[in-house]
Each structure stands twice: as C-alpha cells, then as structure tokens.
C-alpha positions in Angstrom: -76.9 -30.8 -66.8 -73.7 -29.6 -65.6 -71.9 -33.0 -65.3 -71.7 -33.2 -69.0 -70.1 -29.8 -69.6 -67.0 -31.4 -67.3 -64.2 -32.2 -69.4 -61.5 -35.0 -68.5 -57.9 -33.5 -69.3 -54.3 -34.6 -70.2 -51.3 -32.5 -70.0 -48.0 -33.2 -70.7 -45.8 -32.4 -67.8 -43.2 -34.0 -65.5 -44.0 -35.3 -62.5 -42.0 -32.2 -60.6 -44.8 -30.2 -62.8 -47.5 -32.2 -61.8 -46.9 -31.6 -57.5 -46.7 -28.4 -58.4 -50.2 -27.9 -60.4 -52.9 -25.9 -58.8 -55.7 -28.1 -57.6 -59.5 -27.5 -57.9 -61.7 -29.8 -55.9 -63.9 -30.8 -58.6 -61.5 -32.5 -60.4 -59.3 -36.0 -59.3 -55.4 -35.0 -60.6 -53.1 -38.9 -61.4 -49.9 -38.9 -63.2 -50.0 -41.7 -65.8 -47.0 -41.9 -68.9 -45.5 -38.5 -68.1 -49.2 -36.5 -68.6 -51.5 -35.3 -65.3 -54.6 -36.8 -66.1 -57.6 -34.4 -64.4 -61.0 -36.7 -63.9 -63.7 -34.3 -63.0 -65.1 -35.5 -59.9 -67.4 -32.8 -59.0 -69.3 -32.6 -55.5 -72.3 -30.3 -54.2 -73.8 -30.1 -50.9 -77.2 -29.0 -50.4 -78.5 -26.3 -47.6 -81.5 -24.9 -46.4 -82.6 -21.1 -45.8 -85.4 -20.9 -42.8 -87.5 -18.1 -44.1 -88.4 -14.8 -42.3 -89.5 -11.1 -43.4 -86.4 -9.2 -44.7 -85.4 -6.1 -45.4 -83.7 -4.9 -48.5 -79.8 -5.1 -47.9 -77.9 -2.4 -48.2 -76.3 -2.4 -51.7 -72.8 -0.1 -52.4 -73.0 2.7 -54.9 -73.1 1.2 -58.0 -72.1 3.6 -61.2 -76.3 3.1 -62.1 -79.5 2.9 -60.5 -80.6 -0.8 -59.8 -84.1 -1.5 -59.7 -85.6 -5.1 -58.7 -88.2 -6.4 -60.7 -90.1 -9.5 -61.8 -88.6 -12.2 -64.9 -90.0 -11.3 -68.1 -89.7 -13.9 -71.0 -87.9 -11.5 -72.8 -85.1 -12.0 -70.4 -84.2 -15.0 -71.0 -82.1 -14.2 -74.2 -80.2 -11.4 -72.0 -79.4 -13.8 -69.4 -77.5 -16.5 -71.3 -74.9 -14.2 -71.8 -74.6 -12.4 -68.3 -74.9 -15.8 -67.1 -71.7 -17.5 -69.1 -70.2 -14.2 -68.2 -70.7 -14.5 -64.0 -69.7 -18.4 -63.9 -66.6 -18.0 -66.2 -64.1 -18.7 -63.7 -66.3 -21.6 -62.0 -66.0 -25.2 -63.0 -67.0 -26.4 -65.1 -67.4 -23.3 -66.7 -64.2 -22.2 -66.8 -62.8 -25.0 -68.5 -64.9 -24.4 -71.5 -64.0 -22.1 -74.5 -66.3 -19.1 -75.4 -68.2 -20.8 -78.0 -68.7 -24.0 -75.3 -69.4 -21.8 -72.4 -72.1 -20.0 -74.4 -74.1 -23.0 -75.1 -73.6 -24.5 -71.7 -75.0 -20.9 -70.1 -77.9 -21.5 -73.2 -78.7 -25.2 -72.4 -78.5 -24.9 -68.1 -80.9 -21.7 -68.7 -83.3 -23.1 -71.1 -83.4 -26.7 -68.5 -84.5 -24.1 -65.9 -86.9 -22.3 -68.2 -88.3 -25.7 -68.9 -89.0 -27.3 -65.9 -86.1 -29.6 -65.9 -85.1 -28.4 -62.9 -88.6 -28.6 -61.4 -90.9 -26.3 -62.2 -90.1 -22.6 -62.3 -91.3 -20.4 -59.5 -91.8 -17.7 -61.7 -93.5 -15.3 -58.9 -90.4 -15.8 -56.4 -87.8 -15.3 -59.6 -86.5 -11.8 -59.9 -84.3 -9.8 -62.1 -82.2 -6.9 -60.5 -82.2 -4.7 -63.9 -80.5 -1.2 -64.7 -83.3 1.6 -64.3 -81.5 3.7 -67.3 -81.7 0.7 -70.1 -83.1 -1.8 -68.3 -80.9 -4.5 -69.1 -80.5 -7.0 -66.4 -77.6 -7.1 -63.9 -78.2 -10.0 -62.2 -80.8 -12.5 -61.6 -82.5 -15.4 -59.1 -84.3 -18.4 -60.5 -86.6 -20.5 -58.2 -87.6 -23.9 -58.9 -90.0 -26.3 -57.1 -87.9 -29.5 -56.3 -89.4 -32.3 -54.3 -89.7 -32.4 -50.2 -87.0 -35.1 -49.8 -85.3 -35.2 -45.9 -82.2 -33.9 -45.5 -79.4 -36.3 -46.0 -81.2 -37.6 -49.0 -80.2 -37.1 -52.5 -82.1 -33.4 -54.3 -82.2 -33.3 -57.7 -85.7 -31.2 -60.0 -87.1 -34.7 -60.6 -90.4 -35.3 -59.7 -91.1 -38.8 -59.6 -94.7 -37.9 -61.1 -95.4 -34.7 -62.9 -96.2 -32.4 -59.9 -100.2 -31.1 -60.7 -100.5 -27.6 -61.7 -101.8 -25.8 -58.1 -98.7 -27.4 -56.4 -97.3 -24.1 -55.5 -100.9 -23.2 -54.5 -101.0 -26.3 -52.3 -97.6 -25.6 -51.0 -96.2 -29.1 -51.9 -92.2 -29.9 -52.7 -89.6 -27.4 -51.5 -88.4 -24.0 -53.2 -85.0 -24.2 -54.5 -82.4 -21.5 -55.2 -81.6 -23.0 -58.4 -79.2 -20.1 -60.1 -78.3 -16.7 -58.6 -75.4 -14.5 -61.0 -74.6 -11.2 -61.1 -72.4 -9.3 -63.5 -69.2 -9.7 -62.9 -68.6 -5.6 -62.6 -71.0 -4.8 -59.8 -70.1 -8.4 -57.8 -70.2 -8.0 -54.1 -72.0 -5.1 -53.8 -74.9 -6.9 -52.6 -76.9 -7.4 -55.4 -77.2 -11.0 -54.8 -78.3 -10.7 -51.4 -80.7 -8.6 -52.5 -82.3 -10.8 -55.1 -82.6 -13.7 -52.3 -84.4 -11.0 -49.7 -87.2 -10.4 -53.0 -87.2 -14.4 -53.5 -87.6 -15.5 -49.7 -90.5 -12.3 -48.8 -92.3 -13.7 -52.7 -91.9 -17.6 -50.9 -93.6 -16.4 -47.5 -96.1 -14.7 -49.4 -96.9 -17.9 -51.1 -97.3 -19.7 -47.4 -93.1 -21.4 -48.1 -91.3 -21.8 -44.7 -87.8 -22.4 -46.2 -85.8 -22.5 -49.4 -83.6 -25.2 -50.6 -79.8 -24.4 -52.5 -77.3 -26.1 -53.6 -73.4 -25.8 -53.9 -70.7 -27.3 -55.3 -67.1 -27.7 -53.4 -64.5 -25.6 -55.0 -67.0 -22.8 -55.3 -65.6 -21.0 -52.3 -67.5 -17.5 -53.3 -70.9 -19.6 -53.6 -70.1 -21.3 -50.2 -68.9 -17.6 -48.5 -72.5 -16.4 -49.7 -74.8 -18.9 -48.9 -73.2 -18.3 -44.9 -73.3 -15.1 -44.9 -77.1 -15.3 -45.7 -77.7 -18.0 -43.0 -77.9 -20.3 -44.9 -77.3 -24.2 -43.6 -76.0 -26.7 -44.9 -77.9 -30.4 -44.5 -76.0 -33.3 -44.1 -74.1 -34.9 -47.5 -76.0 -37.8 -48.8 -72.8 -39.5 -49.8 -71.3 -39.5 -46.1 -71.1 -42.9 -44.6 -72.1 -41.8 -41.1 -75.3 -40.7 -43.3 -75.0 -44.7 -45.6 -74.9 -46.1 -42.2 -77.7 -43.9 -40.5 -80.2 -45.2 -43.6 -78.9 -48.6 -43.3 -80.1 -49.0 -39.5 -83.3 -46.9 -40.0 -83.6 -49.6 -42.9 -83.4 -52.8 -40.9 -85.5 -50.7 -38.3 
C-alpha cells in the first residue's frame, strides 16, 4: 500500500545544486540532463518485541486528561485525519499534497480496517482518547500476520484465508501495524503507552511476542521501537541472509 503513494521526482538544478541536496534514504538521487532525478527506493526492516507484564509508562503533563481505551468503529473516520497529520513529515507522506496525503492516510487505514494487512486484532488495538471530548490522540493497530522465520520476507498475506478462531488458537504472529500520535503531545509517551495496553491485551490472549516493522529514514520510528526493546531480525534482502537460505537449500 504505501509503495504506490512514492512519487519519482525531477528538479531542475545544476549539478553544484544537486551535491548539495538533502538526502532521505528512501529515495535513489542521479543527475541526468541538468535535473536530479529522486527514484523512491524505500526499505523497511522488521523487529520483534518479546512480551512481558508492563506497567503503564509514565506520560508528561499533557494540557488534558488522556484516558486509554478500546477502538470503536466510530474511530475510524477520526483517525484518517490524525493519522495524515502524525506521518506528514514521513515519506512517503511528506511528499504528498494535502488532498493526496488525505486519501493515502484514508486508503492505508481502511487496508488495515479490512484485513489487508492481516486480520485486525481488534482486542489488542487501542485508542489513547481525550477524557474531556473524547476525541482520539493517538492510536495502535494490531494485525495478525503469518509466523514466517526471521530473515524471511513479512507482509499481512496469508497464503490461505486464516479460519476465524485463529487468534483463539494462537496461530500467525501479532504485528504492530500503525502506531501515531498527534503531532502536539509527541514524545510524551503516549505511544509507549499504547504498546504497554497492546503487548498486556497479546499476553492475555496466550501471544509471546509482537512483530513491527520500520522503514530506514524513519529515524523517530527506529529511536522508538529501541527504546521499547524492541529487536530488529535480520533483513531478508542481505546476502549473508541470500546466502544462509541458499546453503540451507542445497542442505
């Protein structure tokens, strides 16, 4: 879903300009007929969270009273907007115009809602909502994902539709699929608090670990998922890893 909201871009410039550009690692930057030419080239790792009991984090005074509760479907609507809001300066987010980024917050929210990213864990997803209006401030969404090993590709796909007790039965892997908070009350812990609520609902359920994944260039999402212990699994797309299935492969 988010590879198509990438755009591939061409600026006029000199080549003087064009050493002196920014650059983001999501994107390959060439120099072809006096434009930079920016090929999106985006990369995400994934990592895993081994789950124990946690408290509630300690979150800084906010200027309202946060309460955490569960995801109501009248949410959704409400999140879309927090949501293009929180990933605005993110590629490939920030690329976008506000119209774009809108319907790319609609169409990755209603893919989640779906089950395009593997079935929604709705009793480990959580809202953290004002107590005055309760309007949310932030949210975590939790999808089921299949058990691959680590070092293999992850995506929501289930290769077969999983059956409806597979939560029940404890089958695939919990993934942090989205985490966002508003943009005013960012790092004051809110997110951290939504994952303790996720990971105590996921060893409620009988879930030893939780799956995420990030993308390079994201250095706040990378900063997070360490500071919350999480870690990371080794890149599918590394040729120590090509070589390591090759071997296993000719046994």
């Amino acid at each position: 879903m988010l590879d198509q909201w990438y755009r591939c871009m061409r600026l006029p410039m000199s080549m003087k300009q064009f050493h002196q550009l920014p650059r983001n690692p999501a994107y390959k930057y060439e120099y072809f007929d006096d434009h930079a030419v920016l090929t999106p080239r985006p990369k995400g790792f994934n990592a895993i969270l081994h789950l124990k009991p946690a408290e509630a984090p300690a979150v800084l005074a906010l200027s309202e009273n946060v309460r955490i509760r569960g995801l109501h479907e009248q949410d959704w609507e409400a999140l879309v907007k927090l949501f293009a809001w929180a990933f605005e300066r993110v590629q490939p987010f920030a690329s976008l115009g506000d119209k774009d980024r809108l319907k790319a917050a609609r169409e990755c929210l209603e893919q989640t809602r779906t089950g395009g990213d593997g079935p929604l864990m709705e009793s480990a997803s959580f809202v953290a909502a004002s107590e005055t209006e309760d309007h949310p401030l932030g949210a975590i969404l939790i999808t089921l994902i299949p058990k691959r090993n680590l070092g293999q590709w992850w995506d929501g796909r289930w290769t077969d539709p999983p059956p409806p007790d597979a939560v029940q039965r404890r089958l695939g892997r919990p993934h942090l699929t989205w985490v966002f908070v508003n943009p005013w009350v960012m790092y004051h812990g809110l997110g951290s608090l939504l994952l303790a609520h996720a990971g105590n609902a996921l060893l409620a359920l009988g879930y030893t670990e939780m799956a995420s994944t990030f993308l390079v260039g994201n250095d706040s999402s990378v900063l997070w998922h360490w500071r919350n212990d999480f870690q990371l699994a080794p890149y599918a797309g590394s040729p120590r890893v090509i070589q390591a299935r090759r071997q296993a492969a000719l046994g």
